[in-house]
C-alpha positions in Angstrom: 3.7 26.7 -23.6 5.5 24.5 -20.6 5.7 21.1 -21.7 6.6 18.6 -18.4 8.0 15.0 -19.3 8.9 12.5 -16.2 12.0 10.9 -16.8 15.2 8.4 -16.1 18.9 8.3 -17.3 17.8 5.2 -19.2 15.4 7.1 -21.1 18.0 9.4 -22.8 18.4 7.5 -25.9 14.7 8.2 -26.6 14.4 11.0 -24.6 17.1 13.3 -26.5 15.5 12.3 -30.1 11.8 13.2 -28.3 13.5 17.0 -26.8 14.7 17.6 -30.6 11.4 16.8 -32.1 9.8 19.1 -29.5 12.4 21.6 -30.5 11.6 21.1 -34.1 7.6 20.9 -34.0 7.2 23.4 -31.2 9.1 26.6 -32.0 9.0 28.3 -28.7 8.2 25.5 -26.1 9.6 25.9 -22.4 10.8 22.2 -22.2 11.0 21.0 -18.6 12.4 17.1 -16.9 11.4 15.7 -13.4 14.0 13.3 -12.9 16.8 12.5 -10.4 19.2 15.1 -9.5 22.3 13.3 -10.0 21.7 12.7 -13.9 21.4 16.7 -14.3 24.4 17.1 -16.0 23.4 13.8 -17.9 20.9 15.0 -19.4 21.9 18.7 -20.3 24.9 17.1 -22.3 22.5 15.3 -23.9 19.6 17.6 -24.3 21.1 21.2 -24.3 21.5 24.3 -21.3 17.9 25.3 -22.4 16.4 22.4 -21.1 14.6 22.9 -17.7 15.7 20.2 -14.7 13.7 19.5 -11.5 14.8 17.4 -9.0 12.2 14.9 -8.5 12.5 13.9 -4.9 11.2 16.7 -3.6 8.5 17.4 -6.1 5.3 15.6 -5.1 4.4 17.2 -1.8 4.6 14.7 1.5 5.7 11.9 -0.9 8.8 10.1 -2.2 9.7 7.2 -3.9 11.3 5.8 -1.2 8.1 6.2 0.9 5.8 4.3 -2.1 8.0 1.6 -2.5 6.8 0.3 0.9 3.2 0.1 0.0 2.0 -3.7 -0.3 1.0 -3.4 -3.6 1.3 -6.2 -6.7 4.7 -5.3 -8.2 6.0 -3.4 -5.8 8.7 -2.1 -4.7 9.7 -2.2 -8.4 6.8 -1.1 -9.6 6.2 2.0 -7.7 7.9 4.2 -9.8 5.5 3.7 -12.6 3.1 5.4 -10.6 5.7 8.0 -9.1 6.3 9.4 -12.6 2.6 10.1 -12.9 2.4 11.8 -9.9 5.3 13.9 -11.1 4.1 15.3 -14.0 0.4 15.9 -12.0 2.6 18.1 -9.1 4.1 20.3 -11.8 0.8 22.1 -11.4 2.7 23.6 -8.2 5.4 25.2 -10.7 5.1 29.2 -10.8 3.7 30.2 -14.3 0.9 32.6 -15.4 -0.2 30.0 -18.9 -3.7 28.8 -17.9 -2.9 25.0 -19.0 0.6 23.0 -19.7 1.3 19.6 -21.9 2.2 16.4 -20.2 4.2 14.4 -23.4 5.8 10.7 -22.3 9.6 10.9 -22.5 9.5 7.8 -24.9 7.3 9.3 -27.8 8.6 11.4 -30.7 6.5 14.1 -32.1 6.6 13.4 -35.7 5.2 16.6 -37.1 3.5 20.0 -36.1 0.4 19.5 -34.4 -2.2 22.3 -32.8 -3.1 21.5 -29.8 -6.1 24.1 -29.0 -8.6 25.0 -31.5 -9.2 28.2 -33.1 -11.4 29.5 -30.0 -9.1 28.2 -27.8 -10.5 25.0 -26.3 -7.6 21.8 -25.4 -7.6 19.5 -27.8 -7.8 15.9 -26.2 -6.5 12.8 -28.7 -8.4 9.9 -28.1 -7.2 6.1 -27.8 -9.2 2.8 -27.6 -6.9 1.4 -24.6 -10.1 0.1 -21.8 -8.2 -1.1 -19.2 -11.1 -2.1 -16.3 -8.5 -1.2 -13.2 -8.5 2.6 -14.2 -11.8 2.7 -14.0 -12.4 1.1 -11.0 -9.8 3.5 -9.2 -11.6 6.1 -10.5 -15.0 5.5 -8.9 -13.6 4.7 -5.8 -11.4 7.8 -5.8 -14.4 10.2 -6.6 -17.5 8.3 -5.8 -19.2 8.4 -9.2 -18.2 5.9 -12.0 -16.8 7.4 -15.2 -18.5 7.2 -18.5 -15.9 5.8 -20.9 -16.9 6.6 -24.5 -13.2 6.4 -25.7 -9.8 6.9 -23.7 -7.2 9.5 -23.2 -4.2 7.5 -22.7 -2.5 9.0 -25.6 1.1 9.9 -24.7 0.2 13.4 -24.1 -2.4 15.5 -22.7 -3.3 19.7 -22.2 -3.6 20.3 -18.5 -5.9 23.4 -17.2 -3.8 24.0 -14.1 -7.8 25.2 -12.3 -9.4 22.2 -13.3 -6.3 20.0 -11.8 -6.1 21.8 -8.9 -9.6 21.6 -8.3 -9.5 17.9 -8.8 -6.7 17.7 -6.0 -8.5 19.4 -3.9 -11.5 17.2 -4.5 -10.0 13.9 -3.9 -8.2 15.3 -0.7 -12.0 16.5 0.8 -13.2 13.2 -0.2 -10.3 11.0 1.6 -9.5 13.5 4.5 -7.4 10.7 6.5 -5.2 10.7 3.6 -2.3 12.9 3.3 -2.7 14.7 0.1 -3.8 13.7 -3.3 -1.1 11.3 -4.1 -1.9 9.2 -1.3 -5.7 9.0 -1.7 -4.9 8.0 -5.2 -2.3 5.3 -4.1 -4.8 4.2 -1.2 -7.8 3.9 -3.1 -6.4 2.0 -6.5 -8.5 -1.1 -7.5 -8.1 -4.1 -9.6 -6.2 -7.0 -10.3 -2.5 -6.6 -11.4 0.0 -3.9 -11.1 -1.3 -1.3 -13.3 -4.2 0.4 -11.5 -4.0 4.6 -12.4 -3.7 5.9 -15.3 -3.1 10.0 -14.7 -4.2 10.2 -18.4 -7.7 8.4 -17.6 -8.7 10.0 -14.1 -7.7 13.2 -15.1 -9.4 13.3 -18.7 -12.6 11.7 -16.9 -12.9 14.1 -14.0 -12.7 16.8 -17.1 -15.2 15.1 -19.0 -18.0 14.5 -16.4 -17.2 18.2 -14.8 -16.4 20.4 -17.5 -18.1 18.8 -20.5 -17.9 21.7 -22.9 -14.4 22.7 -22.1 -12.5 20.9 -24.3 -12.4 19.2 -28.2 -11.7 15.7 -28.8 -9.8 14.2 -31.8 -8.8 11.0 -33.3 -4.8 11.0 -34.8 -2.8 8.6 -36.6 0.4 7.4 -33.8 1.5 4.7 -32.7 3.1 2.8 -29.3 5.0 0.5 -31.2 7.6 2.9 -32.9 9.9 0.2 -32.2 8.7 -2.2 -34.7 9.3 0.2 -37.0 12.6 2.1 -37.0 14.1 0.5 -33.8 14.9 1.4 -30.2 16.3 4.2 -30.3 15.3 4.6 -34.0 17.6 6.3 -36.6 16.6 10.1 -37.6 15.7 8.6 -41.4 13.3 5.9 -39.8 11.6 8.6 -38.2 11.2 11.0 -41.3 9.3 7.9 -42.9 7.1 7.3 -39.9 6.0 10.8 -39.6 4.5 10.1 -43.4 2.4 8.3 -41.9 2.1 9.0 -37.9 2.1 12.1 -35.9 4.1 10.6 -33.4 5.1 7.4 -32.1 6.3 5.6 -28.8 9.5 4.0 -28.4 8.7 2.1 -25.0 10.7 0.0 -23.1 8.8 -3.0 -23.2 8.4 -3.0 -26.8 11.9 -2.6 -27.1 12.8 -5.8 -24.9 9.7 -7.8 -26.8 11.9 -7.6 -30.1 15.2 -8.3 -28.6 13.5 -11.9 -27.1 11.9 -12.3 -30.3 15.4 -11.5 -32.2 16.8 -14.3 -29.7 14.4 -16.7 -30.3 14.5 -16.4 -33.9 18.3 -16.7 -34.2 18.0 -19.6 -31.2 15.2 -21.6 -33.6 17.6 -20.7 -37.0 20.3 -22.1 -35.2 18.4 -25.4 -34.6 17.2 -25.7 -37.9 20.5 -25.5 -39.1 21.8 -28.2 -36.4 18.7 -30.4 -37.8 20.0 -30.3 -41.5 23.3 -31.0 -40.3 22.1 -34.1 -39.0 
């Protein structure tokens, strides 16, 4: 199976331990990167020749980054690429391959252990998450017209595309929005909310399978975590990572978590310091 991760030079101290444990866990995985062309070489040094490179300015149709960044959006320009990753690892659809379906896995999450991802008569499994953040919800009524019904979400660091159904759903939101360029623009036009986290390619395209294609697909609930970090560190160390997959079948190493602790560390050291300044005196 294709698995497609969005990625960034900074990423590669994660990134490399997440390619291994794909390696590991997946015996027979086509591993593929969206990222900038310049790190190439970056990341086949730290990855391997077998890994699969795509240069992402080129690879959502009629849109770049340098073209989102000008949208008047909260957090933007900065922000845009948050939602130009997403976009990325939607357009691999366009990629030539006969497999019916490929696996969208977040560059910062370790797979932990081997884990099915269809069952036995072939339907995608779907791991589900509590996350309910109201903006992704809102984006997707106004994208499709219809509201979702949220039982439980699918923002969990991975998800089984059907390459018909996406397509389908691209081709739905461009009929809907016709003044739009393609899909990615509708989506970026017609985001809602407060703040600067308004799609979630995880919620609008799990929802759209859910309210179309009902029956198509098995859901599942799985021990992981975001907050690897906490854990075994950012990167984390190969034994760390043993013990958490006792426990979790895979776990996120994100950014943010990662500068969270280092303030905390400070603070802690800054308020030890003090203490100790106190006594002194």
């Amino acid at each position: 199976m294709q698995i497609v991760s969005a990625c960034i030079v900074r990423d590669l101290p994660v990134y490399s331990l997440t390619y291994r444990s794909i390696i590991e866990h997946m015996p027979g995985a086509e591993i593929h990167v969206v990222t900038r062309k310049e790190d190439f070489a970056k990341f086949k040094d730290a990855c391997g020749p077998e890994l699969h490179l795509w240069d992402e300015a080129d690879f959502v149709p009629d849109m770049t980054l340098g073209e989102l960044r000008k949208m008047p959006l909260t957090g933007f320009p900065n922000g845009a690429g948050w939602y130009f990753q997403q976009f990325l690892k939607y357009a691999f659809v366009n990629v030539s391959n006969d497999d019916e379906y490929y696996l969208i896995w977040d560059a910062d999450t370790v797979l932990l252990r081997p884990l099915e991802f269809f069952t036995p008569d072939g339907k995608p499994f779907y791991t589900t998450a509590t996350e309910h953040h109201l903006p992704y919800f809102e984006t997707f009524e106004a994208i499709f017209g219809f509201p979702a019904k949220r039982e439980f979400s699918f923002i969990s660091q991975h998800q089984i595309i059907n390459k018909a159904y996406l397509r389908q759903m691209m081709a739905t939101i461009e009929s809907r929005h016709p003044t739009s360029r393609n899909w990615a623009w509708a989506i970026m036009e017609n985001v809602r909310g407060a703040g600067s986290n308004l799609f979630s390619e995880y919620e609008i395209y799990g929802h759209y399978v859910k309210a179309v294609y009902p029956e198509s697909f098995a859901v599942r609930d799985l021990l992981w975590t975001r907050t690897g970090g906490r854990y075994a560190g950012n990167p984390p160390k190969q034994d760390k990572l043993q013990c958490l997959g006792l426990k979790f079948a895979f776990a996120a190493f994100e950014v943010s978590d990662s500068m969270q602790r280092k303030i905390f560390n400070k603070v802690r050291k800054i308020l030890h310091k003090t203490t100790e300044i106190l006594k002194l005196n």
